[in-house]
N, C-alpha and C positions, 0 to 999 in steps of 0.2 A: 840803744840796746836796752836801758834801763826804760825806758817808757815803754817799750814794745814787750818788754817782760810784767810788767805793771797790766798788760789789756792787751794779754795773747791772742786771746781767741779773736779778739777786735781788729786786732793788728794782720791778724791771719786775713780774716774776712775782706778787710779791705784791700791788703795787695794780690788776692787773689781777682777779688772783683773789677780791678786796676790792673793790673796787668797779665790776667788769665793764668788757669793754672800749668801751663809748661812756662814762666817765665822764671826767671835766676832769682826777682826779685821776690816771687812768692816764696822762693826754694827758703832763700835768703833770710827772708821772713822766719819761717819755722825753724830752720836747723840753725841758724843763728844763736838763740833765744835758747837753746839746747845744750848749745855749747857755754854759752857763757856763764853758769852758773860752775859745771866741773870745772870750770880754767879759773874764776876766781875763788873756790875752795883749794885750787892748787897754790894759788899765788897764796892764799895762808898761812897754811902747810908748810910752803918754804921761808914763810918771813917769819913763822913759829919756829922753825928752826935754826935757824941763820940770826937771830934778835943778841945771841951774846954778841955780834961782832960789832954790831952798833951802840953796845952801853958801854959809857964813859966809866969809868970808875975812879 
């Protein structure tokens, strides 16, 4: 995921070229790469919030 976010456009291009554009993995390709950045500002979010239950004191 993280290398396919690195060389989207690239990434695009090539599983499109590779497996035409109706295939899962083109789809996979884009919305992928979509997603994964709102669901790791989410895992943030929650470990910004959730961080007192893990400090020792």
């Amino acid at each position: 995921m993280i290398g396919a976010s690195n060389h989207f456009e690239v990434a695009k291009a090539t599983a499109t070229m590779l497996f035409g554009l109706s295939s899962g993995a083109a789809l996979a390709t884009v919305v992928g790469v979509l997603i994964e950045v709102p669901v790791m500002l989410l895992l943030v979010k929650i470990c910004i919030k959730t961080k007192n239950w893990f400090i020792k004191e």
